[in-house]
C-alpha positions in Angstrom: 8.3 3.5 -31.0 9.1 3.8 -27.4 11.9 2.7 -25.2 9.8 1.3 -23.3 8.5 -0.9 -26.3 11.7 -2.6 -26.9 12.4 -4.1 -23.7 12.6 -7.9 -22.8 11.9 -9.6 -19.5 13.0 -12.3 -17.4 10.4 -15.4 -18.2 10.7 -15.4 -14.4 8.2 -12.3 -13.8 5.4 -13.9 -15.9 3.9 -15.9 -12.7 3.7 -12.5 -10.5 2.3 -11.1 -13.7 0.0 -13.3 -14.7 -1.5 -13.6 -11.3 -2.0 -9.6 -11.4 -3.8 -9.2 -14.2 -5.6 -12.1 -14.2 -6.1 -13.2 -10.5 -6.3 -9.9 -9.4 -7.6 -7.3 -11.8 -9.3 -10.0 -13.3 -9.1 -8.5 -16.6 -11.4 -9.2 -19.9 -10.6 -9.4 -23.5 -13.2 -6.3 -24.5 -11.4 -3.9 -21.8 -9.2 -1.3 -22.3 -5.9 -1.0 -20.0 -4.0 1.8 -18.8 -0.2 0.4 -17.6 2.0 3.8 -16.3 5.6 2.9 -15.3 9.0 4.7 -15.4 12.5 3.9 -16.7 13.5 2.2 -13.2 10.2 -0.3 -13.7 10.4 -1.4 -17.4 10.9 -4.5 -17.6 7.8 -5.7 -15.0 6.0 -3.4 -16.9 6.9 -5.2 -20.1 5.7 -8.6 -18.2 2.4 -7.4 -17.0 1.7 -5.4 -20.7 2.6 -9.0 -22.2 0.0 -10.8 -20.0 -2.6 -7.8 -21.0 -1.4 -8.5 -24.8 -2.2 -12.6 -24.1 -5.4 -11.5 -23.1 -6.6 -9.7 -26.0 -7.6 -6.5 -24.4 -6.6 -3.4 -25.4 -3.9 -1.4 -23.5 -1.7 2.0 -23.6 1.8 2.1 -21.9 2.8 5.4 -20.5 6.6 6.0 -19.2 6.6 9.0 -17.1 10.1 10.4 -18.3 8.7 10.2 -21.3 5.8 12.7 -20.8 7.5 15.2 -17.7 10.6 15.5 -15.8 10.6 13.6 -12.7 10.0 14.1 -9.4 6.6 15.1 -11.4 5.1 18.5 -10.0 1.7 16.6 -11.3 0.4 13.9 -13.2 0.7 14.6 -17.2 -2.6 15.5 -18.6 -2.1 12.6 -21.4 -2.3 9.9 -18.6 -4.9 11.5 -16.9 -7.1 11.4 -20.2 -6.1 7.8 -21.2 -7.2 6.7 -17.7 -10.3 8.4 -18.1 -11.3 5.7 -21.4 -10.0 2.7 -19.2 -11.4 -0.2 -17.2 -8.4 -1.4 -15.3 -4.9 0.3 -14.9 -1.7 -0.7 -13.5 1.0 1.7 -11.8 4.1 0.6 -11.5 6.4 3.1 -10.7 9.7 4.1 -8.1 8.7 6.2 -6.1 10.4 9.8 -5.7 10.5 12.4 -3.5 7.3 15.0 -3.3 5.4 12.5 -5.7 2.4 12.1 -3.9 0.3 14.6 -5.2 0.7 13.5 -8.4 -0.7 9.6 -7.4 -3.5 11.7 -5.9 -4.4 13.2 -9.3 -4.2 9.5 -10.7 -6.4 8.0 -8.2 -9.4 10.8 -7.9 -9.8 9.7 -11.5 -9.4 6.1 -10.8 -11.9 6.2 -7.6 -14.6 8.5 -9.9 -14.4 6.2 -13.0 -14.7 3.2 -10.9 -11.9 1.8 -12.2 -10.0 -1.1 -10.9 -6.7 -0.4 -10.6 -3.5 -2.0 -9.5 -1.2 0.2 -7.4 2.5 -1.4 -7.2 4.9 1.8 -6.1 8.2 0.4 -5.9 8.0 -2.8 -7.3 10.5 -4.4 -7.4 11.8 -8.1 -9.2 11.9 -9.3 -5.6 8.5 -8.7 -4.9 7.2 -10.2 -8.3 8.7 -13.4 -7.4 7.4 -12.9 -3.6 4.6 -11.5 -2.5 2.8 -11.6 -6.4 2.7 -15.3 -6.3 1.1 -15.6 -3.1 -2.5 -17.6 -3.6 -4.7 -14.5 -3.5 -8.2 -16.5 -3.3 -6.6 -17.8 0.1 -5.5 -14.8 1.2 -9.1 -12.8 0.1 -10.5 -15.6 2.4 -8.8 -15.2 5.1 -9.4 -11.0 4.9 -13.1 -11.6 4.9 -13.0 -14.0 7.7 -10.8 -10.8 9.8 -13.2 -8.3 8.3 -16.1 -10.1 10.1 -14.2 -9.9 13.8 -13.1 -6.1 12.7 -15.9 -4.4 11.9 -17.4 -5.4 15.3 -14.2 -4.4 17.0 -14.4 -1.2 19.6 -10.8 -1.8 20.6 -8.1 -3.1 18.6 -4.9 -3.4 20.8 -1.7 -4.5 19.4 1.7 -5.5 21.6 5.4 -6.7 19.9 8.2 -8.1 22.0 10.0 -4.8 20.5 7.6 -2.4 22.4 4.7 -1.6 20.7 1.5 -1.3 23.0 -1.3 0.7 21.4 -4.7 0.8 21.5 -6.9 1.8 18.6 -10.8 2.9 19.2 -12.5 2.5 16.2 -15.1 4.5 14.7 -18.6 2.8 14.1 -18.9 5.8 11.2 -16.1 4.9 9.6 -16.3 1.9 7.2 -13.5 -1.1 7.0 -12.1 -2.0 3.6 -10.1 -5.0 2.3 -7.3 -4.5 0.1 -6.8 -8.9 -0.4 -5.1 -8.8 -3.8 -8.8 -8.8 -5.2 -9.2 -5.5 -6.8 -13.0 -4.6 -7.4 -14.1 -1.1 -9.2 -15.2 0.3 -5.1 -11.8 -0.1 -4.0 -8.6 0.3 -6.1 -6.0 -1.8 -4.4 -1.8 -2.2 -3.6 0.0 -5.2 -5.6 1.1 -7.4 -4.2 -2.3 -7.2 -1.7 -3.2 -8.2 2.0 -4.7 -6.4 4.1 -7.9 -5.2 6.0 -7.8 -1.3 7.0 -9.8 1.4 8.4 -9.9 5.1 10.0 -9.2 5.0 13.2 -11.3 6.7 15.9 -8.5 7.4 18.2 -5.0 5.5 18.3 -3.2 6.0 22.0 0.1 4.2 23.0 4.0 3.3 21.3 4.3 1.9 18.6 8.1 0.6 17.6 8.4 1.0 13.9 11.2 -1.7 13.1 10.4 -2.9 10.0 9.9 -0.1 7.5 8.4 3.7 7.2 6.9 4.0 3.7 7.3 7.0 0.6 10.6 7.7 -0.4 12.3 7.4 2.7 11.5 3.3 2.7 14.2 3.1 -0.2 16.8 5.3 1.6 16.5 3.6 5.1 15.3 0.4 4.4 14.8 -2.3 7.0 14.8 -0.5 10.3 15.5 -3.9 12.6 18.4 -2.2 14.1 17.6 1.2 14.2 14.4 1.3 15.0 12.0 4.6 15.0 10.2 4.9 18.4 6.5 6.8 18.1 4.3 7.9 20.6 1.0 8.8 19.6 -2.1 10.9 21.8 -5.5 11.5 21.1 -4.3 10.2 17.3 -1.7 12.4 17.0 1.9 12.0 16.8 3.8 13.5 19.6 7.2 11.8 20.0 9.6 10.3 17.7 12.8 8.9 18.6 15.7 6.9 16.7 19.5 5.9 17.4 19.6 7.3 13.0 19.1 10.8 13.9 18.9 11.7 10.1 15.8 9.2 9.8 14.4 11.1 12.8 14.5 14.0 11.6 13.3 13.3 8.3 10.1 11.4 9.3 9.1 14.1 11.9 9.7 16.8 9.1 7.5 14.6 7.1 4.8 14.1 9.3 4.4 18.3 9.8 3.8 19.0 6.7 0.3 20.1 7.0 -1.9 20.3 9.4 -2.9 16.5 9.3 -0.1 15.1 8.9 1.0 14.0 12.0 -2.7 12.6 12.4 -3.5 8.4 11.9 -5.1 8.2 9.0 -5.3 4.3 8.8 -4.9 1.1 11.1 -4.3 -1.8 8.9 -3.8 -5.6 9.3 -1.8 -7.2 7.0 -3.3 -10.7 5.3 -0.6 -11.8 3.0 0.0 -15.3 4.6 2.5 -15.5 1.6 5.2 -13.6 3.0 7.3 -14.0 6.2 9.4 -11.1 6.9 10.3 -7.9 6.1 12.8 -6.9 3.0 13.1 -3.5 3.2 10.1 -2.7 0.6 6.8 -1.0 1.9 5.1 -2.3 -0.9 5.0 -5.5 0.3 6.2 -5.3 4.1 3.1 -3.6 4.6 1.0 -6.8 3.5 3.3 -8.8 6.5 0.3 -10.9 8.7 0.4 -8.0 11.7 -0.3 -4.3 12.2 1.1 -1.4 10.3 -0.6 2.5 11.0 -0.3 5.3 8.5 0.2 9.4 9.6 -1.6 11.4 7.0 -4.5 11.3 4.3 -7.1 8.7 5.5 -8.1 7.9 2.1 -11.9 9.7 3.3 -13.3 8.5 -0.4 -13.2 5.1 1.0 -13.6 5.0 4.7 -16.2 8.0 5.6 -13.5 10.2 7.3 -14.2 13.8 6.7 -10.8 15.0 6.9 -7.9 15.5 4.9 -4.2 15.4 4.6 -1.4 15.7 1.4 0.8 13.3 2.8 0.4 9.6 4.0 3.4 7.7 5.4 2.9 4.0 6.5 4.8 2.4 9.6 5.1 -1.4 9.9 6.2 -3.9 12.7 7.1 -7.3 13.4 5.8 -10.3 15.2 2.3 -8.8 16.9 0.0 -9.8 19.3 -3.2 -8.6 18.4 -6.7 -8.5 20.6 -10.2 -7.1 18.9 -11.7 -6.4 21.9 -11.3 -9.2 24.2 -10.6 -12.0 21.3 -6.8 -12.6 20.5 -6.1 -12.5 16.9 -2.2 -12.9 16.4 0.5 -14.4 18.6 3.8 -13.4 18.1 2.8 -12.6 14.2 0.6 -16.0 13.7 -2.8 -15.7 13.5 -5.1 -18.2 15.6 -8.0 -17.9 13.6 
């Protein structure tokens, strides 16, 4: 028997749970589940395998120090060939450092299987009793509604009292996804969800990152509210970055140069989660924060059209937006008006 086996959970996770693999995987009895997790994410892993167990349906739990050391150089070949026999999965996991490619392993066989699956890095108890109770039909509803002003858009501009003022082009080639909490087999989807997202075409402009930077660096720098990173971006590439935590400088700009894309926009995203208010210091859900958050890196091509490529891809998220597609205002001051 596992470790992993023998752990208990709070009562108090079963909600956020529930509403995952029910709400939003909408899981059957006849399907078979694949639930990854590590030592640092047992116990919500224990809550969502329970709900899975409730069900009826079938499931294998993997814990990734049990299969290869961590950070993992790539995803174990086990996982990789359970997933390939699954209908849904479920991947809650703390992120570490270099990680990525390994999640990109994991999700070229979710996106070619089709399979619907539930992508919660950095999970924490927090966010189970957050952002995985929010009503997800409601929020769904409200994506669709943004997707129909969006994917009409030429411009999106976006302005915060902090100093963000950029404008995004969009790209009538490139498609717009939502990511509402409703996972489908086209699209596999972040837990807790909210959002609509696309390619840009071309993002100009500053954009004041003071709620969070995502990957392994969220969890070492956390809420960014007073030390805010400062971006400039031309012709969709970054060019400037500035921050009073010269170490988080640094880091991010390393980050964003690791190949040849990296420093590119990859994604323009507005988050839907009408659930949650603020930030906490978690990517996983600050990202899903009603406003705009951008992403340097891999721009997720499979699902958008874009025909280029990048190994990393590191989100940036703001507070309190105003935001205009094409002449129609959006958001004011992080409330949306439609």
């Amino acid at each position: 028997m596992s470790y992993a086996d023998a752990i208990h959970f709070d009562p108090e996770l079963s909600q956020g749970a529930r509403n995952a693999v029910r709400t939003c995987l909408r899981i059957r009895p006849d399907e078979k589940v694949t639930i990854i997790t590590d030592y640092a994410s047992l116990e919500i892993a224990a809550a969502m395998a329970e709900q899975v167990r409730l069900l009826g349906a079938p499931y294998k739990k993997w814990v990734l120090e049990e299969c290869a050391g961590r950070p993992l150089a790539g995803m174990p070949a086990a996982i990789l060939a359970d997933l390939e026999t699954s209908q849904a999965s479920i991947f809650a996991v703390v992120a570490q450092a270099n990680e990525l490619g390994s999640r990109m392993q994991m999700t070229e066989v979710v996106n070619r299987r089709k399979i619907r699956h539930a992508h919660m890095v950095n999970i924490t108890r927090q966010i189970m009793l957050e952002g995985m109770r929010s009503d997800y039909d409601a929020v769904d509803a409200l994506s669709v509604r943004l997707l129909d002003i969006t994917r009409g858009a030429s411009v999106i501009r976006a302005r915060s009292a902090a100093g963000t003022d950029i404008a995004a082009s969009m790209n009538p080639q490139y498609k717009w996804l939502k990511t509402s909490g409703i996972i489908s087999q086209n699209t596999w989807g972040n837990l807790p969800g909210g959002e609509v997202w696309t390619t840009p075409g071309e993002v100009n402009g500053v954009f004041v990152v003071d709620g969070v930077v995502g990957d392994y660096l969220c969890a070492k720098y956390g809420d960014l509210k007073n030390t805010p990173l400062t971006l400039r971006i031309e012709g969709n590439r970054l060019k400037e970055a500035h921050s009073a935590n010269q170490e988080l400088e640094d880091e991010f700009w390393r980050y964003t140069h690791t190949d040849e894309n990296s420093d590119r926009v990859g994604e323009f995203a507005i988050g839907t989660n009408i659930g949650v208010r603020d930030v906490i210091g978690n990517i996983l859900q600050d990202e899903k924060i009603p406003g705009v958050h951008i992403a340097f890196g891999n721009p997720y091509g499979d699902h958008t059209g874009a025909q280029w490529y990048s190994s990393t891809h590191i989100d940036v998220v703001g507070r309190k937006f105003n935001i205009w597609a094409d002449s129609r205002q959006l958001m004011r001051d992080g409330e949306f008006l439609l």
